[in-house]
C-alpha atoms as one frame of an Amber mdcrd trajectory, in Angstrom:
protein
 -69.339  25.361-140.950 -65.948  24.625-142.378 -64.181  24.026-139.053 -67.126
  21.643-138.108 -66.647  19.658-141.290 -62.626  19.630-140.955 -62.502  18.508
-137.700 -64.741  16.092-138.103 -62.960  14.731-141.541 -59.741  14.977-139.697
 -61.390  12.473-136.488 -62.647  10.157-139.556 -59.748   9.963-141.554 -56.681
  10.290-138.912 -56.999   6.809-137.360 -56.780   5.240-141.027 -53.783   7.140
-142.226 -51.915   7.027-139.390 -52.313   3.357-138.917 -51.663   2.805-142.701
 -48.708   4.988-142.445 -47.324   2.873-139.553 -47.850  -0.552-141.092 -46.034
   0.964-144.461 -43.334   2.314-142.961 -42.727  -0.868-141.319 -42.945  -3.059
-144.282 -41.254  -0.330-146.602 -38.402  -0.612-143.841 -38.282  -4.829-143.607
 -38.208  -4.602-147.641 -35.321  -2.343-147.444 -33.322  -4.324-144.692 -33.622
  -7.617-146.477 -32.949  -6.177-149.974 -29.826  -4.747-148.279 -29.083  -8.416
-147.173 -29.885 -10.055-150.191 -27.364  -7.378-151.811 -24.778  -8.307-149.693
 -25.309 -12.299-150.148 -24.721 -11.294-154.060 -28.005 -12.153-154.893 -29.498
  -8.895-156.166 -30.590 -10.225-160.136 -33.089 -12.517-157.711 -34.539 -10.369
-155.607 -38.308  -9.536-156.692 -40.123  -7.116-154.645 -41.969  -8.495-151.697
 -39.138 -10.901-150.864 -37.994  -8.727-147.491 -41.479  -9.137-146.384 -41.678
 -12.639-146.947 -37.761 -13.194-145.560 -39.099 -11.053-142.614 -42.163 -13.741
-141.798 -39.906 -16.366-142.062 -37.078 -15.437-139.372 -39.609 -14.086-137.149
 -41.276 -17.892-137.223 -37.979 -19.252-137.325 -37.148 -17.434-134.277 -40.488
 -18.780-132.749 -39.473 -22.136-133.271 -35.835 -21.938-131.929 -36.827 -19.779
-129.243 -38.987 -23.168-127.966 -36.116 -25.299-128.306 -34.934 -26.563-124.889
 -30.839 -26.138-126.101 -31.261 -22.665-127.952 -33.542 -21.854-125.207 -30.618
 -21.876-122.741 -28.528 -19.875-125.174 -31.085 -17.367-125.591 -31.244 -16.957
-121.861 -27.630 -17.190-121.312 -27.763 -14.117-124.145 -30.483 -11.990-122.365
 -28.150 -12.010-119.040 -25.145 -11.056-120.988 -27.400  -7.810-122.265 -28.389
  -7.243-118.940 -25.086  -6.575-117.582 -24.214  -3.843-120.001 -25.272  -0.535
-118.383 -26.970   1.230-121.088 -28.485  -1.318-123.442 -30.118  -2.957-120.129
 -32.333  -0.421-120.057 -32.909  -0.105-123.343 -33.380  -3.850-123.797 -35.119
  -4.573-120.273 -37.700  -1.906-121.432 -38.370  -3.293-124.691 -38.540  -6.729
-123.431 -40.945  -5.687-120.894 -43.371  -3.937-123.179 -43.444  -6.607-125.709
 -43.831  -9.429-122.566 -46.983  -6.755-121.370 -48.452  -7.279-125.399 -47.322
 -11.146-125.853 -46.845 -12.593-122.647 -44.053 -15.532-122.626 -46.162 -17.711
-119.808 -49.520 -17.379-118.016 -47.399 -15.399-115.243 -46.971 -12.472-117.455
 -48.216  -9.500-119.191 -51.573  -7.968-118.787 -53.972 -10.256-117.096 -57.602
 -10.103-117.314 -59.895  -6.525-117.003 -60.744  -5.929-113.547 -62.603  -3.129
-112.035 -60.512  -1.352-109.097 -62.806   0.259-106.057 -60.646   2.747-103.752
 -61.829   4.821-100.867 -64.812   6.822-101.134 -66.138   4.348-103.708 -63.917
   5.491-106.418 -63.878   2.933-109.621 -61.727   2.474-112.209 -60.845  -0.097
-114.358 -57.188  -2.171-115.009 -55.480  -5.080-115.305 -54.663  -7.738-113.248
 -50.531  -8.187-113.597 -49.433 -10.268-110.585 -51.602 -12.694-108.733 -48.743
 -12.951-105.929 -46.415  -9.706-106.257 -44.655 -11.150-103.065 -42.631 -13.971
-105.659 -41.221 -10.704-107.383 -40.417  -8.324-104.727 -40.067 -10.060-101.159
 -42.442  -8.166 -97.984 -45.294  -7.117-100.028 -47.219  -9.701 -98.872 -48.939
 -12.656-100.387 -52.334 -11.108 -99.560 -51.801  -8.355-102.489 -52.291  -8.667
-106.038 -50.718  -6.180-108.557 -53.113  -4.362-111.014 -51.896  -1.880-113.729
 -54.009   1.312-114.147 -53.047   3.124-117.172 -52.991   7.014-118.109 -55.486
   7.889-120.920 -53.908   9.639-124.017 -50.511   8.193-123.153 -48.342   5.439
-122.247 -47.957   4.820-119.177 -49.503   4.493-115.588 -49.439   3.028-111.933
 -49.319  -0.413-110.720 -51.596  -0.939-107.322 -50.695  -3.338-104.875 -54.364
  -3.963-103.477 -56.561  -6.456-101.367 -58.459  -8.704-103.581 -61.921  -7.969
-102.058 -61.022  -4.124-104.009 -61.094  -5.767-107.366 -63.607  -7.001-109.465
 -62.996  -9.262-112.756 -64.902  -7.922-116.022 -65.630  -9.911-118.655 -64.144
  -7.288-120.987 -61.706  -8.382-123.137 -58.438  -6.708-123.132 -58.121  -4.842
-126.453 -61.451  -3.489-125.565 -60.582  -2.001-122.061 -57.541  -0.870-122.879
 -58.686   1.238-125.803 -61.646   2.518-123.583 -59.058   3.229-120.993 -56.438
   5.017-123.266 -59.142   6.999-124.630 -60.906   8.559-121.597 -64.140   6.375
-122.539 -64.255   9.515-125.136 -65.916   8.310-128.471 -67.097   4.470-129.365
């Protein structure tokens, strides 16, 4: 009877914390970054509590609005191929860059398409998402007749990317946050 009840106040209440957890320690860590900065800029008497936050939201929009600039555009490019020279930090910053252009894709060319459903041999299903409409512009003799769909592993991060025949896929009108959490969790639970 006690086990029962644990496990399920631990599956009711784990989700919460964890995610409330996470957004803390991010803020808690933005305060502390920008207080550090304001310290610096010898303007600690002004700092109230919340400014790192708000100093935070405002490069991060700031950065959105010089990052569409045609001339700091350039720059940032010209940056990004500098970093991508450097052994080490390439990967580091290719992977990065990758993940966040899968979550917030730069164009329409990018990131995780729409849901499709995936049928393989012996009538196998499963679901993904559509990545490359023409994975021949990326990687030359794959063929324009492919299209690149992402399958990924439940209860972890990562997965494979098909190169299949578009008569094997099937677009779902299933938006993404929902197919991706149905994916990531087995279809286990809501």
């Amino acid at each position: 009877m006690f086990k029962r009840y644990f496990l399920a106040g631990l599956v009711a209440l784990a989700p919460i914390v964890l995610t409330c957890y996470l957004f803390y320690w991010l803020l808690s860590g933005l305060e502390q970054l920008f207080f550090q900065l304001w310290i610096w800029a010898g303007l600690a008497d002004l700092y109230l509590p919340g400014y790192g936050i708000a100093a935070a939201i405002m490069v991060i929009l700031l950065s959105g609005v010089l990052v569409q600039a045609w001339g700091f555009r350039q720059l940032y490019s010209a940056g990004e191929q500098l970093v991508e020279r450097i052994p080490l930090i390439k990967v580091i910053y290719g992977g990065l860059s990758a993940v966040m252009d899968m979550l917030a894709p730069k164009d329409q060319q990018s990131g995780l398409g729409s849901t499709v459903l995936v049928t393989l041999a012996g009538d196998i299903q499963v679901v993904g998402f559509l990545t490359q409409s023409n994975p021949d512009k990326l990687i030359s003799g794959i063929g324009a007749e492919r299209v690149a769909v992402y399958l990924p592993f439940s209860y972890q991060i990562g997965g494979y990317t098909l190169l299949l025949k578009p008569d094997q896929i099937t677009h779902l009108d299933v938006p993404f946050d929902v197919a991706m959490r149905m994916t990531l969790t087995g279809y286990a639970g809501n």
